[in-house]
N, C-alpha and C positions, 0 to 999 in steps of 0.2 A: 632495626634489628641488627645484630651484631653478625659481622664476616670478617673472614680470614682481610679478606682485602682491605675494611673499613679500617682495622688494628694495627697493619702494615703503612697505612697510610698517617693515623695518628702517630705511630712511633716516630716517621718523619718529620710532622709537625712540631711535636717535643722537643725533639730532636734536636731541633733549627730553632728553637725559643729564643727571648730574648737575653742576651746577657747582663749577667747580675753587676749589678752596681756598684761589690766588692773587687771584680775582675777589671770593671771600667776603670776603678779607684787604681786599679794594680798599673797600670801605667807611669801612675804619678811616683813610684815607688820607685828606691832606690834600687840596685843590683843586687846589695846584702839584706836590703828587707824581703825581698822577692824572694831571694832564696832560703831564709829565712822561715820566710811562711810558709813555703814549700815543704821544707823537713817540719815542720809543728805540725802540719797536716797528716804528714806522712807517720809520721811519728802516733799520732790518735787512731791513725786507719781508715782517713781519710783520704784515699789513693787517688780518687779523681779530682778532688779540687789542688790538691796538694801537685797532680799532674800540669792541670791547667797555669800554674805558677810559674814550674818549669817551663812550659809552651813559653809563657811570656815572654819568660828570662830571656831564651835560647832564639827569641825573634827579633832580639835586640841584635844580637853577631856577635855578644860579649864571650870570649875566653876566660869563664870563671873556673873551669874542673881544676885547672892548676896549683889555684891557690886552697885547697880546700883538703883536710885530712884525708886517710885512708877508711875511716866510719864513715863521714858524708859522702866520701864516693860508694860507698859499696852502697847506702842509702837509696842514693839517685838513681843507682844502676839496677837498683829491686824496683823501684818507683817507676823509669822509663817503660822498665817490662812489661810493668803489670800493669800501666796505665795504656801501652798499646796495645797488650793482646784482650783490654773489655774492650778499649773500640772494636779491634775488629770483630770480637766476637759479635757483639750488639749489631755491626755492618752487616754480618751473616746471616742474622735474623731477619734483617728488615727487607728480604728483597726474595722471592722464592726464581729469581733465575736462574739456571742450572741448577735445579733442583726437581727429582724425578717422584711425585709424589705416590705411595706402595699403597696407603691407604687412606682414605678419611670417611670415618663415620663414628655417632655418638660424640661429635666434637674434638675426638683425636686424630692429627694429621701423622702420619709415618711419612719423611723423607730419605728420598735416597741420592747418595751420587758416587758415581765410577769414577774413577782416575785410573791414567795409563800408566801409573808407576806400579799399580796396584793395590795403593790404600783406599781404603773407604771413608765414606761421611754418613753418618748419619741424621736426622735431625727429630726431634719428638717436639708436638705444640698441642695442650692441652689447658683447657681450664678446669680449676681443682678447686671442688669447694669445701678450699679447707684455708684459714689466717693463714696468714706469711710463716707465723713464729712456728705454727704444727711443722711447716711443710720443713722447715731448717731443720729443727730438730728430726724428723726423721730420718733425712740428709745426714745430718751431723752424727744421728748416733751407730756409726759402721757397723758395732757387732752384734745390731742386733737386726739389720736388711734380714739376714737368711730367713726371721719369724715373718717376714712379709712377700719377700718378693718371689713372682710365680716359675714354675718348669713347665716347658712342653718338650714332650718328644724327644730327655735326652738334652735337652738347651737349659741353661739354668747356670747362678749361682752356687756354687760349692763350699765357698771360702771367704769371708769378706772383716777386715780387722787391721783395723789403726797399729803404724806402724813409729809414731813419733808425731813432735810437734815443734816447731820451731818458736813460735807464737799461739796464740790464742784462735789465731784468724787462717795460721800457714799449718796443713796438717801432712802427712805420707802416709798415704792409705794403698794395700793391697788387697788384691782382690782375684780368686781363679774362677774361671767361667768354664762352665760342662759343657760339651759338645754331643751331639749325636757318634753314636760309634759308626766308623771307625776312626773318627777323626780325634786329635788330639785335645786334652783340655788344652784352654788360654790362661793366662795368670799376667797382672799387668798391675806395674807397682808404679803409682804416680802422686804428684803435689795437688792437694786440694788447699787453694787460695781463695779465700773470702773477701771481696771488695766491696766497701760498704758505698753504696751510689743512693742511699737514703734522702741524701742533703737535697732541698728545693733548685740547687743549683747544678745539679748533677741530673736534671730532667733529660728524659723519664725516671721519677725516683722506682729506683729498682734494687733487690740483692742480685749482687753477680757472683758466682761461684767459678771461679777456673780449676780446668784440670789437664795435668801437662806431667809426663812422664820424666821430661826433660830438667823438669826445676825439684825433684823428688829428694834427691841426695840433701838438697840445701832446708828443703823442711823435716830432716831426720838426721840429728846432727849424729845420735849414735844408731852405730849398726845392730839390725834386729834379724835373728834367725827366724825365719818366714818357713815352715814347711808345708807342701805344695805334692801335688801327682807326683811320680816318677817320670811319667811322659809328660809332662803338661810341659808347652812351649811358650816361654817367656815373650811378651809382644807389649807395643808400645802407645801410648794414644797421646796425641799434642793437638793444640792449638782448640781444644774441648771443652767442653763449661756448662752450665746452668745460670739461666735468668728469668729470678722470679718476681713478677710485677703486681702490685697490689690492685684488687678490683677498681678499687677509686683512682688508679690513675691510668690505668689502662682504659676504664671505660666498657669494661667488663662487666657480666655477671657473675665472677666467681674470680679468683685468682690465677692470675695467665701463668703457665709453665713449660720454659721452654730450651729444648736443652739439641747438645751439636757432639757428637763424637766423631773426631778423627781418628782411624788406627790401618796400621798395619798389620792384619792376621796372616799374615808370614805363608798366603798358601792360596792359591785361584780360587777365589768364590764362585761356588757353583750355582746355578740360577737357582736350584731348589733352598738351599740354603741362604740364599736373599729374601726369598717366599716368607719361609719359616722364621727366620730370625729378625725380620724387618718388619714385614706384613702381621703378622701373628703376635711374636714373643715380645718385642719392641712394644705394640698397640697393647698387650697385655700387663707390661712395664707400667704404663700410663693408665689401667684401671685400677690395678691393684694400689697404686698410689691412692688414688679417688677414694681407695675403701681402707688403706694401711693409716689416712690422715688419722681414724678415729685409734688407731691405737696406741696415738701420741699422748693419748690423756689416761692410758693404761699405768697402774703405778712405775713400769719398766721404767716407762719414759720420764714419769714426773717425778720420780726419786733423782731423776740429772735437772730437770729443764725450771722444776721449784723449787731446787737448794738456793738460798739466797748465797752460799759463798761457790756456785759455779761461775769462776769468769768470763767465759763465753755467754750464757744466756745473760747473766747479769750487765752484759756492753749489747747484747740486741736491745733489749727492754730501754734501758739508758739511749740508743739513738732513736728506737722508735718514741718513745716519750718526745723528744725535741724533733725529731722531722714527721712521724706518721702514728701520730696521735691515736686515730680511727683502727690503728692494725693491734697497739700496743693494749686496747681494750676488751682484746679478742682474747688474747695470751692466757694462758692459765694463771692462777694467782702465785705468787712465793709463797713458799709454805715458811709460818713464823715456827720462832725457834723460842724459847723460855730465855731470859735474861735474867742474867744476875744482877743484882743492885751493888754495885762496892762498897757505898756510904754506910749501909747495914747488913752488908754479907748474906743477902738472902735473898733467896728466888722471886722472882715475879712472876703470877701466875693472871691470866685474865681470868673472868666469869665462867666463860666461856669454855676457858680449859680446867678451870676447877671442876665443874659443874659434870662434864666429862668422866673425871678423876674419881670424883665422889660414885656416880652410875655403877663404874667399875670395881670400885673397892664392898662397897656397904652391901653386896650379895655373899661376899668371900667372909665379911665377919661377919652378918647372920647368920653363915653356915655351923660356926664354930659355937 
């Protein structure tokens, strides 16, 4: 039977697997092939092998940054980032020590942790029985959270709306949160980075999503007028993220979701306010999910996530096809588009959408 503990324990095991025998090979490699494949990696959005490269590199003692332009460094230096904070994030997961657990029942854990500086952590661990692909896309599509996600008492979502894109994968999303009166709203403008850990090499194949207030400017290259409460107090969240693991490699019954907020709410959290906002509204976050999955097959959503020319969905599908086959069959289908023929300048139409076409027209000229 499936526990908390049994899944913390396999994360470990993955964890420590054996290594791939492209990484073994990576020794016998030169300093400029190593690094090399390290940007080819990085360059696909393949952040953790492309990391692992680096690791090698850099285990050698060689002084390579020197010789290498001003693009490859800035490269390396998004890659170092992003490849340490999924470690640690995934390190945060795997161990519930200092961690104050608010609630757990119907399979959702609420965590909590205090810090003396005064920021907070939060942690949410649920299984969602919903595909990998639903659960991204609801993630993914910002403006439209408010038609799902819940308020109690004055706690809630007010605001939530993509603010740029750097890439496909790096996005700046804001967001203001309601408070009970008489406290102020929050509003908190941060980097949503997507790190593809799909690869069989990257075990436990997982999506990691980071979210970090601190790398925001750099996925929003132009400035976007944000309007917000009067009062509402601008606060920060880092070193925070989502990691979502497929049934079959988790070992699960359903899809593990698991997600860490760090923030500074600029103000003493009072115990009743950790109740309600942790205990309650958090654990409430994690239902409405469970039941928001089905609205990903709402046309809202499948007018983005079945356009065959959306780049993003069209590079999930493309890696799940080569690393997670079982997930990629889950997805809703792409919706075809008619083709023109060039050789004879005319449409192509299947049976199927003929057949369609005819239903609809032959009632409008019998009418006549």
């Amino acid at each position: 039977m499936y526990t908390w503990g049994s899944y913390i324990e396999l994360y470990h095991i993955i964890s420590s697997g054996p290594v791939c025998e492209s990484f073994v090979m990576a020794n016998k490699r030169s300093d400029a092939e190593l690094l090399e494949r390290a940007l080819q990696a990085y360059d696909s959005h393949k952040i953790m092998i492309a990391g692992r490269y680096l690791e090698n590199l850099e285990h050698r003692g060689r002084a390579f940054a020197s010789c290498l332009d001003e693009r490859k460094l800035t490269k390396l230096k998004s890659l170092e980032s992003r490849h340490r904070r999924v470690r640690r994030l995934r390190e945060s997961l795997a161990s519930d020590d200092g961690w104050e657990v608010q609630r757990d029942s119907n399979g959702i854990r609420c965590l909590y942790q205090a810090h003396e500086s005064g920021c907070v952590r939060i942690r949410l661990d649920a299984q969602i029985d919903s595909p990998v692909f639903d659960l991204l896309s609801l993630l993914k599509e910002v403006d439209l959270w408010q038609s799902w996600l819940p308020s109690l008492g004055g706690l809630g979502v007010t605001c939530a709306t993509s603010l740029g894109q750097s890439t496909m994968l790096n996005m700046c999303y804001h967001v203001e949160v309601g408070l009970p009166w008489p406290i102020s709203n929050r509003t908190v403008t941060f980097a949503v980075d997507g790190v593809d850990c799909m690869n069989a090499e990257d075990a436990p194949q997982q999506i990691v999503i980071l979210l970090d207030s601190r790398y925001a400017q750099g996925n929003c290259p132009q400035k976007t007028l944000v309007t917000t409460s009067q009062r509402a107090v601008p606060v920060e969240i880092w070193d925070s993220g989502v990691v979502i693991t497929p049934a079959e490699v988790a070992g699960t019954a359903h899809t593990m979701m698991q997600v860490i907020i760090v923030a500074d709410p600029k103000m003493a959290v009072p115990r009743w306010l950790v109740n309600l906002g942790i205990r309650n509204f958090c654990f409430l976050v994690m239902v409405q999910i469970r039941s928001a999955a089905a609205v990903t097959r709402t046309e809202a959503h499948l007018r983005h996530t079945t356009d065959p020319n959306n780049e993003f969905y069209a590079f999930i599908r493309h890696r799940m096809s080569e690393s997670l086959p079982l997930q990629l069959a889950l997805a809703p289908v792409v919706r075809r588009t008619p083709t023109l023929d060039a050789s004879t300048e005319r449409l192509e139409i299947s049976c199927s959408d003929w057949t369609s076409l005819m239903s609809c027209a032959l009632p409008c000229l019998g009418s006549r």
